[in-house]
C-alpha positions as CSV (number, residue, x, y, z in Angstrom):
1,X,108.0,121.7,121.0
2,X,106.4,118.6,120.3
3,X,105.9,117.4,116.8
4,X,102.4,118.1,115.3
5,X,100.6,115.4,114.5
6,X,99.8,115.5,111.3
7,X,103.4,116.3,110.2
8,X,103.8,112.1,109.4
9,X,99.8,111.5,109.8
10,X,98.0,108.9,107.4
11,X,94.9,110.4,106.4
12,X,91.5,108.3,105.2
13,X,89.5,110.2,102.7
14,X,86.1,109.1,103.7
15,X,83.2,110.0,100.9
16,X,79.8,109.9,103.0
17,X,77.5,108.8,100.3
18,X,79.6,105.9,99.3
19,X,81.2,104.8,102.9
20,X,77.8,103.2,104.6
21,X,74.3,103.9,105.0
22,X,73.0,103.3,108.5
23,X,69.4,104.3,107.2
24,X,68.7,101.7,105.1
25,X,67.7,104.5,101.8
26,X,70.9,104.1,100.0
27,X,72.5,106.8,100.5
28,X,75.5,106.8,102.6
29,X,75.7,108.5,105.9
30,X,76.6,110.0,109.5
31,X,75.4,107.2,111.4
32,X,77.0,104.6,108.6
33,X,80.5,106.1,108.8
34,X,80.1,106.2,112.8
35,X,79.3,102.7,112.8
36,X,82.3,101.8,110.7
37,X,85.0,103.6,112.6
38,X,86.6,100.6,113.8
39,X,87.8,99.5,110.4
40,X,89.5,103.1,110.5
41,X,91.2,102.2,113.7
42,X,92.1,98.6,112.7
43,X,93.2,99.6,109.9
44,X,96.0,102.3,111.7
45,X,95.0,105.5,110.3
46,X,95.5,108.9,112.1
47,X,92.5,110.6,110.7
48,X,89.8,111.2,108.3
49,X,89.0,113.2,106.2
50,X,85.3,114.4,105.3
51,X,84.0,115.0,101.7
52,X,80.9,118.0,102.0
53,X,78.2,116.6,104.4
54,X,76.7,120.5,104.3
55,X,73.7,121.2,102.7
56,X,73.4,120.7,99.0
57,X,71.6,120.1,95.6
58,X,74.2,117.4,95.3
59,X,74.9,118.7,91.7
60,X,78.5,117.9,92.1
61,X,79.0,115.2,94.9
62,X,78.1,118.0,98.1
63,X,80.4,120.6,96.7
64,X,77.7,122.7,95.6
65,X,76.8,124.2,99.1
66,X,73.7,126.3,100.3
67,X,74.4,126.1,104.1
68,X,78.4,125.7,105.4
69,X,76.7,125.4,109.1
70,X,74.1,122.4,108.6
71,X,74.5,119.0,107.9
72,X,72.5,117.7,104.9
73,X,69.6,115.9,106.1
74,X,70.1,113.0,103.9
75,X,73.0,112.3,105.6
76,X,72.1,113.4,109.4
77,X,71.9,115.9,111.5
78,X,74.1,118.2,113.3
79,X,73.7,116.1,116.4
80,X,74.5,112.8,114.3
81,X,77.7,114.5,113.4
82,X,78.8,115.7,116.9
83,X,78.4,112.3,117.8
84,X,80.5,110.7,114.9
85,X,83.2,113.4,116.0
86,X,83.6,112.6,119.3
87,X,83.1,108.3,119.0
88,X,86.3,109.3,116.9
89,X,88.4,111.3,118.7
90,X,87.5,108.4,121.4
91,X,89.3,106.3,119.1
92,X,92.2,108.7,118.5
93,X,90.8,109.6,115.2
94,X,91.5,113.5,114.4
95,X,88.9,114.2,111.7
96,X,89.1,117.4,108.8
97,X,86.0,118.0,106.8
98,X,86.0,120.2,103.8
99,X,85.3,123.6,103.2
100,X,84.8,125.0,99.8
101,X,85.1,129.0,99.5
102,X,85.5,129.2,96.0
103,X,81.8,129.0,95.2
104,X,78.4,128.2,96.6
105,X,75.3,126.4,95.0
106,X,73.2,128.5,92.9
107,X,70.5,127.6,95.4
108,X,72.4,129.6,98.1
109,X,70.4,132.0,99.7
110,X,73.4,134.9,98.4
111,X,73.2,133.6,94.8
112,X,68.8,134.0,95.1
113,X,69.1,137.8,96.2
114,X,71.9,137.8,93.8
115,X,69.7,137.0,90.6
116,X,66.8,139.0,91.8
117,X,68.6,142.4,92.3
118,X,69.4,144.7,89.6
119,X,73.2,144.7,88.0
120,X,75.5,146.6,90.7
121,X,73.8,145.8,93.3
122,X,75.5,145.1,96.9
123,X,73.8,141.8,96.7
124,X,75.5,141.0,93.5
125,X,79.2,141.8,94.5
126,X,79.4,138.9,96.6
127,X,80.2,136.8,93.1
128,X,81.4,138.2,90.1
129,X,78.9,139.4,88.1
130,X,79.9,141.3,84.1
131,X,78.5,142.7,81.0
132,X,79.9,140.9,78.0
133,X,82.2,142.1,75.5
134,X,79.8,142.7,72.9
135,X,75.7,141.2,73.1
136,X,75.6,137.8,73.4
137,X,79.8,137.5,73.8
138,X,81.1,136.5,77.2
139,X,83.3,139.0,79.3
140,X,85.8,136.7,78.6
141,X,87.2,133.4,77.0
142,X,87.8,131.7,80.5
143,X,86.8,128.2,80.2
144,X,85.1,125.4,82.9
145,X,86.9,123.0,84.4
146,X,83.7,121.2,83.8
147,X,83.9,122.1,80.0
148,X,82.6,125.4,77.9
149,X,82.5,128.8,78.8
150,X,83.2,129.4,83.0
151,X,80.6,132.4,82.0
152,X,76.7,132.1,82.5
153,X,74.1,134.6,81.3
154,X,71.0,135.8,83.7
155,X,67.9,137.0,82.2
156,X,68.8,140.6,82.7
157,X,71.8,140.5,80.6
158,X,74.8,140.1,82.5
159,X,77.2,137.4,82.8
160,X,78.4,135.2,86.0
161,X,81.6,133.2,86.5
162,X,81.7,129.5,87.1
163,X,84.8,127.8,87.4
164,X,82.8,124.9,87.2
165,X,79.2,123.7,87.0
166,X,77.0,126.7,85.9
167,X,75.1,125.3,89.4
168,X,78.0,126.7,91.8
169,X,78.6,130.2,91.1
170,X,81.7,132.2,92.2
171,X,82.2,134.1,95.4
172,X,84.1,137.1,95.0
173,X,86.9,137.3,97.4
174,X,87.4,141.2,97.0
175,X,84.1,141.7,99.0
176,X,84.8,141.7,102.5
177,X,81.2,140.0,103.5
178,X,82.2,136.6,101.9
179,X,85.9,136.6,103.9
180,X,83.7,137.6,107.6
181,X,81.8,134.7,106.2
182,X,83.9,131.7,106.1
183,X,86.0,133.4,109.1
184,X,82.8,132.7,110.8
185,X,82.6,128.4,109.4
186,X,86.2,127.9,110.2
187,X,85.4,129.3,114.0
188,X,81.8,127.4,113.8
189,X,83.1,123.6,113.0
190,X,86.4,124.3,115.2
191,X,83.9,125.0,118.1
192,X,82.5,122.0,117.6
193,X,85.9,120.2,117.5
194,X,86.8,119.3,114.1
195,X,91.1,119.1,113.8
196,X,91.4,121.2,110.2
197,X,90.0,121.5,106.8
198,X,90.7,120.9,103.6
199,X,90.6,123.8,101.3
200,X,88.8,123.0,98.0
201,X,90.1,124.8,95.0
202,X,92.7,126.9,96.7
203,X,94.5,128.7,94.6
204,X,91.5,129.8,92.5
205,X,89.5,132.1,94.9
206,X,91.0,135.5,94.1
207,X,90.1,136.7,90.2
208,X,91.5,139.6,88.8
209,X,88.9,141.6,87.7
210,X,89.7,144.7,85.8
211,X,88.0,145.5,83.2
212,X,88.7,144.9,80.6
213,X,89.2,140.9,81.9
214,X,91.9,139.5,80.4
215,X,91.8,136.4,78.4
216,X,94.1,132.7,79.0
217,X,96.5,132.6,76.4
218,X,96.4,128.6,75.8
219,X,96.0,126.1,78.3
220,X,92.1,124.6,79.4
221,X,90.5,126.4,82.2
222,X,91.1,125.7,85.6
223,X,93.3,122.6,85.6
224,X,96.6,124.4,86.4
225,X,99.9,122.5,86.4
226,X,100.4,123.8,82.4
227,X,98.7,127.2,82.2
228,X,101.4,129.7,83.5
229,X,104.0,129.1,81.2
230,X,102.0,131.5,79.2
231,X,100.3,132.7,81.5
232,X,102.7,134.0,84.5
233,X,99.9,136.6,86.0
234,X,97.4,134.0,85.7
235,X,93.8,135.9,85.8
236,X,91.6,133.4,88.0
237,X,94.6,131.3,89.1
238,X,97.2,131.4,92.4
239,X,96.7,134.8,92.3
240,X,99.2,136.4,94.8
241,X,96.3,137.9,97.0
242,X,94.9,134.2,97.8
243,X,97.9,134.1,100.2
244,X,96.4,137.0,102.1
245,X,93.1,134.9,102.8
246,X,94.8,131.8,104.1
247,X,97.9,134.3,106.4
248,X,94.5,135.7,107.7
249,X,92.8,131.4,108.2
250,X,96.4,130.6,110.2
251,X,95.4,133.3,112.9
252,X,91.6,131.6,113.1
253,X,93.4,128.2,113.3
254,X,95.3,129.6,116.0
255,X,93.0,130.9,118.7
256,X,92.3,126.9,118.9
257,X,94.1,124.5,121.4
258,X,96.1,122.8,119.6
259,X,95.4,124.8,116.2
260,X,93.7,123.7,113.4
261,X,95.1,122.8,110.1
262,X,94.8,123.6,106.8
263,X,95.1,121.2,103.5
264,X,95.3,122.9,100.2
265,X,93.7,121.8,97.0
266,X,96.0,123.6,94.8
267,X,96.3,122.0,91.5
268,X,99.6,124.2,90.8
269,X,103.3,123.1,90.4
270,X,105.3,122.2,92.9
271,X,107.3,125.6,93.0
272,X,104.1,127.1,93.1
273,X,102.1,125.1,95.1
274,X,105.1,125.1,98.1
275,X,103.9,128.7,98.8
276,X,100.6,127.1,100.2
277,X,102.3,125.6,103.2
278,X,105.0,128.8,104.1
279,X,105.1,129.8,108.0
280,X,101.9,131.8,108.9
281,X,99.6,129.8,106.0
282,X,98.1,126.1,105.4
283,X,100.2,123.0,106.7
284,X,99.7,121.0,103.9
285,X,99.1,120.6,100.3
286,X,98.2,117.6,98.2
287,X,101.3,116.5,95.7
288,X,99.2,115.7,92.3
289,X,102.3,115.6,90.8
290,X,103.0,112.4,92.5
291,X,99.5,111.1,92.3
292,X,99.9,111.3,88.3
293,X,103.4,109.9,88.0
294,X,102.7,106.1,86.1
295,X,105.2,103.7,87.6
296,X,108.2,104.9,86.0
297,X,111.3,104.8,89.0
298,X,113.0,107.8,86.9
299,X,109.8,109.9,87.5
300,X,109.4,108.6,90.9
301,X,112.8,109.9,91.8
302,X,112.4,113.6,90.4
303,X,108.9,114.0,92.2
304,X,110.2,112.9,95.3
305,X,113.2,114.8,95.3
306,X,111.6,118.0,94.1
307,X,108.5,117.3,96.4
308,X,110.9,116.4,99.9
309,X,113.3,119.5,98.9
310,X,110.6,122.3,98.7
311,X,108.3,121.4,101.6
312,X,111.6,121.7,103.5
313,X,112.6,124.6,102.2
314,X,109.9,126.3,104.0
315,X,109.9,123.6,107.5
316,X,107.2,121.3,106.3
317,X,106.5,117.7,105.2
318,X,105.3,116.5,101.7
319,X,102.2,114.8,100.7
320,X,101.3,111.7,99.0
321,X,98.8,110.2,97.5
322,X,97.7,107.8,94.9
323,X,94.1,108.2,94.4
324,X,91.5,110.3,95.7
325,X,87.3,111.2,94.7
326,X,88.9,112.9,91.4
327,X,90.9,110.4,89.8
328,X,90.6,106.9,88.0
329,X,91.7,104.1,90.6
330,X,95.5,103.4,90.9
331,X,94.3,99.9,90.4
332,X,93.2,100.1,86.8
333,X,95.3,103.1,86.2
334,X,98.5,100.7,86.6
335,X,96.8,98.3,84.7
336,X,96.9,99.9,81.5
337,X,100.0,100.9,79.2
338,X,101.6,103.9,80.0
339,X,100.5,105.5,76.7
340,X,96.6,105.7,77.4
341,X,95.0,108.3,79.2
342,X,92.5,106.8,82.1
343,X,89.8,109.3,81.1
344,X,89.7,108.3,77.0
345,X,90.1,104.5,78.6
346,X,87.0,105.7,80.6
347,X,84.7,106.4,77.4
348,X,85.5,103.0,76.3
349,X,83.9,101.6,79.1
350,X,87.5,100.3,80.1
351,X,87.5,97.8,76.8
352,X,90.0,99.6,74.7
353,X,92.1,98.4,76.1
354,X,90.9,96.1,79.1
355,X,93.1,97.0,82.2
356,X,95.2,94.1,83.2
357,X,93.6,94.0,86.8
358,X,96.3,91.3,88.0
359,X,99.5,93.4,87.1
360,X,97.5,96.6,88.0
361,X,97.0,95.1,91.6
362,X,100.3,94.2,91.9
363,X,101.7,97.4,91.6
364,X,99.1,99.2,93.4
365,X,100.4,96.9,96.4
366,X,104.4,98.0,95.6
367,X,102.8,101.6,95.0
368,X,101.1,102.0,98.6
369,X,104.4,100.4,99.8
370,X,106.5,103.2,98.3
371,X,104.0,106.0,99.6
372,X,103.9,104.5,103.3
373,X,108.0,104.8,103.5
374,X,108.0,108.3,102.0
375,X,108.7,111.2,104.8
376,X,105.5,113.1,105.7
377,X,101.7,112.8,105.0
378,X,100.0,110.2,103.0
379,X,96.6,110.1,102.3
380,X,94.4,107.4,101.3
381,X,91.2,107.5,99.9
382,X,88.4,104.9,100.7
383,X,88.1,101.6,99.0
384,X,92.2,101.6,98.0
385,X,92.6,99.6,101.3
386,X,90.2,96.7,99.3
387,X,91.9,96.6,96.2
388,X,88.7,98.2,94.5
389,X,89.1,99.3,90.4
390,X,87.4,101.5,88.8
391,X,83.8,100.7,87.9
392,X,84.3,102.2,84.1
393,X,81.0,100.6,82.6
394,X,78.1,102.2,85.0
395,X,75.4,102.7,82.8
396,X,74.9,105.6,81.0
397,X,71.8,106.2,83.3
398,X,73.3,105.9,86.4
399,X,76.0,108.9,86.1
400,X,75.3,111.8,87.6
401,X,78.7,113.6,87.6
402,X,78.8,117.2,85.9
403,X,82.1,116.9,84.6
404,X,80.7,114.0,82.4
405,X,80.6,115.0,78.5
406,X,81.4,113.6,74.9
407,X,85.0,113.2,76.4
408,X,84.9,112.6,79.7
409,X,82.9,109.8,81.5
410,X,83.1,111.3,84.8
411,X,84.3,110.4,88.4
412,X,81.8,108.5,89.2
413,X,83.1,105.0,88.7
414,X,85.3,105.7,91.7
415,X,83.1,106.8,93.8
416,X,80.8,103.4,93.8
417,X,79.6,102.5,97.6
418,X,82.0,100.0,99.2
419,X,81.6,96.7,100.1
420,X,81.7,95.1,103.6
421,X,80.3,91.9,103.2
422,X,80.6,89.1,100.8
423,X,77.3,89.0,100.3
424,X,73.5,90.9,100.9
425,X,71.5,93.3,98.7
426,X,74.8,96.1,98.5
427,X,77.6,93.7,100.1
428,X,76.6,95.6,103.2
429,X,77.1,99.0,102.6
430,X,73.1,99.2,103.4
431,X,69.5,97.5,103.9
432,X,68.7,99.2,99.8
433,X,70.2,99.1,96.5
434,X,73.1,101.9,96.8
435,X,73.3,105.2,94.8
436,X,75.8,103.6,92.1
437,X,75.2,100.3,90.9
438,X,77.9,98.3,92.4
439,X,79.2,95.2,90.3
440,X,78.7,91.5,91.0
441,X,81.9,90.7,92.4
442,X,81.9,93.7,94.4
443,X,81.8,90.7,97.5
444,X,85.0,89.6,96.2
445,X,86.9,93.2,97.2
446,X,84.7,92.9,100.8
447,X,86.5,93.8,103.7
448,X,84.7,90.5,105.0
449,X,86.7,88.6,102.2
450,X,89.8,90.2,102.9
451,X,89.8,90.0,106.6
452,X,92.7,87.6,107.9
453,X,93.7,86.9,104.5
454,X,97.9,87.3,104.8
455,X,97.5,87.6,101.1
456,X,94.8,90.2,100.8
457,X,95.3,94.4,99.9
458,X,93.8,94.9,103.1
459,X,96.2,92.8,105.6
460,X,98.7,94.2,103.2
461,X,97.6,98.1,104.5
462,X,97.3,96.9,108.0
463,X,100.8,95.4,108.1
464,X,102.1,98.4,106.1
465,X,100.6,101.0,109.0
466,X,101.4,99.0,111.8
467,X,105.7,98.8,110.6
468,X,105.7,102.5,109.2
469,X,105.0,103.3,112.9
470,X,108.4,102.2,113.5
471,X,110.0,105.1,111.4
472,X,107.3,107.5,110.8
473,X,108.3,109.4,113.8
474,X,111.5,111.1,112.5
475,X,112.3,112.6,109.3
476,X,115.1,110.5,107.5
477,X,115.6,110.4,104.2
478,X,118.4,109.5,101.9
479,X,118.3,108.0,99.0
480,X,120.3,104.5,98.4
481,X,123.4,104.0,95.9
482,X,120.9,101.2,94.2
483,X,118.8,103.4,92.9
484,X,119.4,103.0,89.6
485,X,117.4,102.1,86.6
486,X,114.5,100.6,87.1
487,X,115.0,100.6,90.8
488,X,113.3,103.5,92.9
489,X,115.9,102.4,96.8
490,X,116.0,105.0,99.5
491,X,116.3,104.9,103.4
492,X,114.4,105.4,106.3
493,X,116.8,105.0,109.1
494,X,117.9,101.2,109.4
495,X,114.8,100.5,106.9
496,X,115.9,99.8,103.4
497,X,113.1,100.8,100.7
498,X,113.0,98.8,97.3
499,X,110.3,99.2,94.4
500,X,111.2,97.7,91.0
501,X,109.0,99.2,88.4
502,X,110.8,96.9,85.5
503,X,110.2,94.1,84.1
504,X,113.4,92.0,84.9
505,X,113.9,90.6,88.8
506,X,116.5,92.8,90.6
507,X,119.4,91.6,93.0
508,X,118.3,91.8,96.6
509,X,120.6,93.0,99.2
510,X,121.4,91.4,102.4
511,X,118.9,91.9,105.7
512,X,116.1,91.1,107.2
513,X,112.6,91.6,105.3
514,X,110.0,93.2,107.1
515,X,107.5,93.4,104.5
516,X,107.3,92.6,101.0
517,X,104.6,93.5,98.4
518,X,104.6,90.1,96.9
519,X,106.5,87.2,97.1
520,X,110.2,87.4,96.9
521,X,111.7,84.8,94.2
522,X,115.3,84.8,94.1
523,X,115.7,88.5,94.6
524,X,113.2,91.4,93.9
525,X,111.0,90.6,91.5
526,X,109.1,93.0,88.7
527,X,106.6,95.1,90.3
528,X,107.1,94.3,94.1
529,X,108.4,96.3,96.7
530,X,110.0,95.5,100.1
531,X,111.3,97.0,103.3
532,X,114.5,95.6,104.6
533,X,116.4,96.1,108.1
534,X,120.0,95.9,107.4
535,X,121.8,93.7,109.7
């Protein structure tokens, strides 16, 4: 059988709002990202992935959803994104959009007969709707990923869950009307071609709900990762039932030719998370484990290891990443000591301390070097190709991200509009001033500026893509007896891989160098990688 495709793909997480705005309004769209998908292709992607383009409130970026079948009109029309599909496929683009079946908008036509029906109605078991423990006490102490209570009170009384904004209330999963539902969007957008989805929120879908609802001992909410130490039967989180739902999405992905895929959001553990991708499920799952690792070759080394071991455990490939519409940018992230937490540094309005953009760019190039060589799927998320950092002073008035509170800024300031030219009222990204403010030397970061620059992040990507080719097709790994220390050295095949996370130059074996990070003085210097061929 020949190998799927996405096995060794390199994704593009492409965020519509922010990508380019054909219509001239400021707001990113359909038309914009068609229009760019040559940079996708010269670049030497595989395929893109789609933030929500569905209809929305926009209360939380699109994932607040009232219509899983329509395009929002401020970003096109259905016939818009037929057309962006297929000018990509024409480009060998495969292209995943996300779906998100852990909750709808509170706009949602559900969630308005919902509200107006009386407490046990059928119209209110499509979320979960409860009486509190005692008047005015929520049915439980389960808390918002967003911050506060996850619980919401409607004029009548009772209570409903949010795992999140109290703007995108829960489905429940135990009512067979919401599972015929999104059988029916995974069949709809594979009809119209799409190649897979990404599955927002994945391992939070199925609650347990007997009453009485059981509290979280510890941990925050929804983040995952910590929680199940003391909480191993986890109430609202990777419940064992959420692997029926996706066994039963693997038989919809199969009645297409070739079958869809499915990515899971799953912000679990590793030995957790590796369930996710089993025979007869999803195909992949993002590695945040990896994603939060802060250039340390010791921890480099045990996430790799544990993350290569597991997928094959059950016959798939890992996942990498280094950013995505969640996170701080690797770019200032690596700029700061190891010691401060990007979100705090957010508050701060990234002054305390400034992020050392110079070193932080530097190891974001050795970084995507490292993630490039790795076996199996990376993923990259718009504007890493530039260079871009985080924009961590927007204005207090331009943020518009729910998760934003006394202790968290927000995710906005990754999520700025990109630039394409030097120059121009929003460095091309439209004909109006964009969404997000976008800083003065935004120009600077343009793919314009960059273009043909040997020394630029994005010639640095295209090179990167172009050699990985080489040994992306098989599945070699090993790592190398120089991986010591400060040294992260493993090989593909013939290719040697180096990173140097210290702060000392490294000796530098024999061979020929196919491509180096930055410039090699006298061996490997601090912060660089390289890929050799051994003579």
């Amino acid at each position: 059988m020949p190998t799927p495709w996405w096995r060794n793909a390199v994704v593009y997480q492409v965020l519509p709002r922010s990508f380019a705005d054909a219509s001239g309004d400021g707001i990113g769209d359909l038309p914009g990202l068609t229009s760019k998908l040559d940079h996708l292709t010269d670049l030497g992607v595989d395929a893109l992935w789609l933030t929500p383009c569905y209809r929305s409130p926009w209360t939380d970026a699109g994932y607040d959803i009232t219509d899983h079948r329509q395009v929002d009109p401020a970003l096109g029309t259905l016939a818009d994104f037929d057309r962006m599909l297929a000018e990509a496929h024409a480009r060998g683009l495969r292209v995943l959009l996300d779906v998100v079946p852990n909750h709808t908008s509170d706009q949602h036509e559900w969630f308005r007969r919902a509200l107006a029906a009386t407490p046990g109605s059928p119209e209110r078991d499509r979320y979960v709707f409860k009486d509190g423990r005692a008047p005015g006490r929520p049915p439980s102490n389960w808390e918002s990923r967003f911050g506060g209570s996850a619980w919401t009170r409607t004029s009548d009384g009772q209570w409903y869950l949010h795992l999140f904004a109290p703007e995108q209330p829960d489905l429940n999963w135990r009512d067979p009307r919401v599972r015929e539902e999104f059988a029916g969007i995974l069949r709809f957008w594979g009809d119209r071609g799409v190649d897979g989805f990404r599955v927002d929120v994945a391992a939070a879908l199925v609650k347990d709900l007997r009453e009485p609802l059981r509290d979280v001992v510890g941990g925050e909410g929804c983040e995952g990762l910590d929680d199940f130490a003391a909480n191993p039967d986890h109430p609202f989180l990777d419940r064992p039932e959420v692997h029926e739902i996706y066994r039963e999405w693997n038989r919809i992905f199969h009645e297409f030719d070739p079958p869809l895929i499915g990515v899971a959001e799953a912000w679990v553990r590793g030995d957790r998370r590796v369930r996710y991708i089993r025979p007869g499920e999803l195909q992949q799952a993002f590695n945040f484990e990896f994603l939060r690792v802060r250039w340390r070759a010791a921890d480099y080394r045990r996430v790799v290891a544990e993350s290569i071991a597991a997928a094959r455990s059950v016959g798939r490939t890992a996942t990498w990443a280094l950013n995505n519409h969640d996170v701080v940018r690797q770019v200032s992230v690596l700029g700061l000591p190891r010691d401060v937490d990007p979100r705090v540094w957010l508050t701060t309005n990234g002054t305390d301390p400034p992020a050392d953009l110079e070193l932080g760019t530097r190891r974001a190039r050795a970084a995507i070097m490292l993630v490039l060589a790795l076996p199996g799927s990376a993923y990259l998320y718009q504007g890493e190709e530039l260079g871009l950092p985080e924009v961590a002073d927007l204005p207090a008035q331009a943020l518009g991200d729910p998760k934003r509170s006394g202790k968290d800024k927000g995710r906005d300031g990754c999520r700025v509009p990109l630039p394409w030219t030097r120059g121009g009222p929003s460095f091309g990204f439209g004909g109006a001033r964009p969404w997000l403010p976008q800083p003065r030397d935004w120009g600077d970061y343009s793919v314009e500026a960059q273009r043909g620059d040997p020394d630029s992040m994005l010639e640095l990507y295209r090179s990167a893509l172009r050699l990985r080719r080489e040994f992306s097709g098989h599945e070699s790994f090993s790592w190398d007896d120089r991986n010591i220390g400060d040294v992260l050295a493993f090989r593909r095949g013939d290719v040697l891989v180096l990173v140097n996370t210290g702060s000392t130059t490294a000796q530098l074996p024999a061979g020929s160098v196919l491509l180096a990070s930055s410039p090699l003085e006298d061996g490997l210097p601090a912060d660089t990688a390289v890929w050799l061929r051994r003579e």
